[in-house]
Every structure is written in structure tokens, then in C-alpha cells.
N, C-alpha and C positions, 0 to 999 in steps of 0.2 A: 324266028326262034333263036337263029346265032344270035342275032342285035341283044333279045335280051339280056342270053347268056355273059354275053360281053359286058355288059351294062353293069352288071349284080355287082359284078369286083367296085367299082367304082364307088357305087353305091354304099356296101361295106364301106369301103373305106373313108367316103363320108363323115359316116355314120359313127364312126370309131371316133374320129378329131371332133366331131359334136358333141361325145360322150367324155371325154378328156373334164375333170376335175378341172375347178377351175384356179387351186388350190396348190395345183401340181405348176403352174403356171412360173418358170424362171423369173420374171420379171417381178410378178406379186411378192412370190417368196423373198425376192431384194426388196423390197416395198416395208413389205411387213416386219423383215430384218432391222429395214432401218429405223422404222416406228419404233420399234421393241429400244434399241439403241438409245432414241430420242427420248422414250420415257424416262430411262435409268436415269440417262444423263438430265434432265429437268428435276429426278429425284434426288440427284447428289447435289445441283445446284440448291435446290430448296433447304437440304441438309446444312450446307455450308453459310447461308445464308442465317438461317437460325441459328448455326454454331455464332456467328459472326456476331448476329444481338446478342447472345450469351452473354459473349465475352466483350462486347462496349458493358453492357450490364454489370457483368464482374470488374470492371477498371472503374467503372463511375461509383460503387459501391469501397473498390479501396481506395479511390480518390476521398471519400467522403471520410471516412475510417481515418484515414492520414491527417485530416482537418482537425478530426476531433482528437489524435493523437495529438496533434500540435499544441490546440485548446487545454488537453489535461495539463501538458506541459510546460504551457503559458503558469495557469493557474498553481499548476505546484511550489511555482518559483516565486509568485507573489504568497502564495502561503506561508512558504519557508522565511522568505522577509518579516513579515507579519509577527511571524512564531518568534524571528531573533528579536524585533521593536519590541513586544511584549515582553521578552526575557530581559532588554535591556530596561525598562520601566520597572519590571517588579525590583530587578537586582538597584535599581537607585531607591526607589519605593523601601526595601528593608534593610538594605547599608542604611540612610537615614534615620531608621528606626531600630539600629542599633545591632542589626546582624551586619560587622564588619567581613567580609570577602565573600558571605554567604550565599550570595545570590549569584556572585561571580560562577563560582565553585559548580551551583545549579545550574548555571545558567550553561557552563561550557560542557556537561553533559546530558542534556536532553533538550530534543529539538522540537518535541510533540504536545506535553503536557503543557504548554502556555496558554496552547489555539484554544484552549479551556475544551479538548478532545476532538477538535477537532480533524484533526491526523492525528493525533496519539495512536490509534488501533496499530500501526506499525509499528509501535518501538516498545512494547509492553510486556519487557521481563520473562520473569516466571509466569504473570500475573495468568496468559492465557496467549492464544495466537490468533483469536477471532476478533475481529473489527468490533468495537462498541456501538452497542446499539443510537441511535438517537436519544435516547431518555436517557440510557447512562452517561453519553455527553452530555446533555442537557443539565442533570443532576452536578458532575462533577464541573461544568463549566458555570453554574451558580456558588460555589466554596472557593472556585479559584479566582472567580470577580471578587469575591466577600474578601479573601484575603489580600489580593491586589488593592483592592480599597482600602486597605489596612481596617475592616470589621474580622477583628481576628477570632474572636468570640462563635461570630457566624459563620466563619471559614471553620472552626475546630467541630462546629455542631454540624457543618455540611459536610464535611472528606470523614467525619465517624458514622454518619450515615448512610455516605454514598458505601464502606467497606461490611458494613453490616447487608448492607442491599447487595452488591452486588461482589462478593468476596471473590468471586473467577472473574471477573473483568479483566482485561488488558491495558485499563487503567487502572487498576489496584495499587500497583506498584506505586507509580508516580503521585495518588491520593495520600498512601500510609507517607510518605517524603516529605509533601506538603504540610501534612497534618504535623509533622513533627517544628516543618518550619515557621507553622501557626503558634504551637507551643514554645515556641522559643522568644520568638520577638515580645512575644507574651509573657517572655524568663517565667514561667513554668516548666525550671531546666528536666526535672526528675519526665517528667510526662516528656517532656521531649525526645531527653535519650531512652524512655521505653521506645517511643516509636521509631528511631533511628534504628535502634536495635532488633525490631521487629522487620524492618525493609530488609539489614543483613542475612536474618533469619529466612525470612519466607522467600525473601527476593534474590540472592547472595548471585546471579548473572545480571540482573536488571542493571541497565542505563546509569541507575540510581545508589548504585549500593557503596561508590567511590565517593561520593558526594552527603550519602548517610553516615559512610564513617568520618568522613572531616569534622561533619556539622557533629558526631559524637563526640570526637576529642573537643572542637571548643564549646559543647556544654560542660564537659567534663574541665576545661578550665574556668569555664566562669564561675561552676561551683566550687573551685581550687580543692580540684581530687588533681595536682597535679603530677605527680607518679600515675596517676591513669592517662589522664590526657597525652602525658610524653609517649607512651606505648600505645595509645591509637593512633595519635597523628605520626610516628614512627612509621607503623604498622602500614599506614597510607601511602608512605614516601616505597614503602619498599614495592606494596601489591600493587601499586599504580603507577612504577614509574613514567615520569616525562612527562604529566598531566596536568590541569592548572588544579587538580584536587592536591596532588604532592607535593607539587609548589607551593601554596596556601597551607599546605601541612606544615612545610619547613619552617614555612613564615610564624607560623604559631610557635614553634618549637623553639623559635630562638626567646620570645616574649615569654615563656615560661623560666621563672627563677630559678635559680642555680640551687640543686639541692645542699642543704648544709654538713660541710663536713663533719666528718664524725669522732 
């Protein structure tokens, strides 16, 4: 009976360290700690990792961006050639046919309306500040072939219908200009200075309106209204100075007769 007695403690206490969680276990708990640890860190890796394609993604996309920056860039600059060879064509195209400095005068104020619209949408006055549509280039760039071909005829029936069609374009401006310089080579001087006087009117900030009043005073000389023509092409030398429109003003002004004394 003592034996047993003795025995029982023992036993207990066995019994106890066999009951012992196993959860409770120092070792496991570093175990488990460090798993826990191990996932984070595989989660921030995986994170970084994906950040990392992001951003090759975002670099390969402004690389490509910066390509096609360059390309607009190329191209604007063969435009802009294009648009001066066109201005210099027409301006020899109607000095030949009788408009002396006129095309010059056109030519050193607007760098859009040649490409027969095709950049014009940037440079267009009062006329409006939205880009022209395709048709409304297309229209205006059929009147400005007509009169670069010297069909003046078809140039005056296409820039009056392109401004009845489309009177808010941002090609307006630079059409009613043309039209005028349709009518002129044409010496249909009166129609002409209507419409010169119509671009000052409507358009009086436009690219165009230094270049409408030159081309007014020398219709207004060819018709010999010269007391008019001195006071426009005056008029030009002062609102414009330092321009080839001023210059070409003065140049007129001296070619006007000496009023006779009185």
C-alpha cells in the first residue's frame, strides 16, 4: 500500500507533461513565428515584384510616347516647309499675274492656310479656336488648289461657298483673304476691297488683317482712289510697324503721285 501511495505522485505528474498543449510548446511557437514572418516577407516580395513590372511597363509606355513625340515633331517640321514651298509658289504664281508684293505680304503672315487646311486649325483668327473639320479642309483645300492653279473663277465660287458653309470655321478668316486675292488678280478691284474690308471687319486680330489692309490700299491704287490708298497703306506702316506688310506699304506710297498743288 505505501508502494502505491508513492507511485500516484509520479504518476500525476506524468500525466500532467502528457496533457501539456502542444501549442504551448517554445520551440513550435518559434516555428510558427517564423513561418508567419516567412509569409509577410514572400508577400512583400511578390508586392515589389509586381510593383517592379509596373514600372518597366510604365517606362516602355513613355519610351513609346517620346517616339511618337519625336515623329509629330519630325512631321511638323516637314509641314511647316511644305506650307513655306506652297507660299513661295503661289507668291511667284500671282506676282506673275499681276499682284506685285502681294503674295510676298501673304505670304510673311500666315504659315497655315497654304497646306490648303491642313494645319490652319491653329492659326485661325477670330474665325473660331476649333480645329477644322476634314471636309472643311477638304472644301477649302479644293479653292486654294483652284486659285493656286490660277482657275480664279473656281477659286471665287469655292472660298464663297466654303464661308456660306461654314461661316464659324477657323478657316474663315484665311478663306474671306483668299477670296479677296481671287478677286483681285481677277481686277475685280471693288469685290475685292469688299472683301478685304470684310476680313478687317469680322477678323480685325486674325494673322490676316495686316495683309487685307495692304492688299486694300493697292486696290484702292489701281482704281486711282489715291487719297484713299495713301491713308491705308499709311495706316499699315503705323498699325504694323516693322512688318514686310509696312514695308510693302511704304513701297506703295512712294509709287503714288504727288498730290497737285493747290
Amino acid at each position: 500500500m505505501r508502494i502505491t501511495l508513492m507511485a500516484l505522485p509520479t504518476a500525476m505528474l506524468a500525466a500532467a507533461c502528457a496533457s501539456t498543449p502542444s501549442d504551448k510548446d517554445p520551440v513550435q511557437m518559434r516555428l510558427n513565428d517564423l513561418d508567419a514572418r516567412v509569409a509577410r516577407i514572400e508577400r512583400i516580395v511578390a508586392n515589389d515584384v509586381q510593383v517592379s513590372q509596373s514600372l518597366d511597363e510604365v517606362q516602355g509606355n513613355l519610351r513609346e510616347l517620346r517616339g511618337q513625340l519625336e515623329q509629330l515633331e519630325h512631321s511638323e517640321q516637314a509641314l511647316g516647309k511644305q506650307q513655306r514651298d506652297l507660299y513661295g509658289d503661289l507668291d511667284r504664281r500671282l506676282s506673275g499675274a499681276g499682284i506685285s508684293g502681294g503674295g510676298g505680304a501673304a505670304a510673311a503672315g500666315a504659315a497655315a492656310g497654304a497646306a490648303a487646311g491642313a494645319a490652319a486649325g491653329a492659326e485661325g483668327g477670330e474665325a473660331g479656336s476649333n480645329a477644322p473639320s476634314p471636309t472643311e479642309q477638304a472644301v477649302y483645300g479644293q479653292a486654294f488648289d483652284a486659285l493656286k492653279a490660277g482657275s480664279y473663277s473656281t477659286a471665287i465660287t469655292g472660298f464663297k461657298d466654303f464661308l456660306h458653309t461654314y461661316p464659324k470655321s477657323s478657316l474663315a478668316d484665311n478663306a474671306q483673304y483668299w477670296l479677296g486675292e481671287a478677286y483681285y488678280v481677277s481686277h475685280d478691284y471693288d469685290s475685292a476691297a469688299g472683301a478685304y474690308r470684310t476680313v478687317l471687319k469680322k477678323y480685325p486680330d486674325s494673322h490676316k488683317a495686316a495683309d487685307a489692309m495692304l492688299k486694300l490700299g493697292y486696290t484702292q491704287f489701281e482704281q486711282k482712289q489715291y487719297p484713299a490708298a495713301r491713308a491705308t497703306l499709311d495706316e499699315v506702316t503705323k498699325k504694323y510697324p516693322g512688318t514686310d506688310s509696312a514695308k510693302l506699304a511704304a513701297e506703295r506710297l512712294r509709287r503714288i503721285p504727288a498730290q497737285p498743288s493747290q
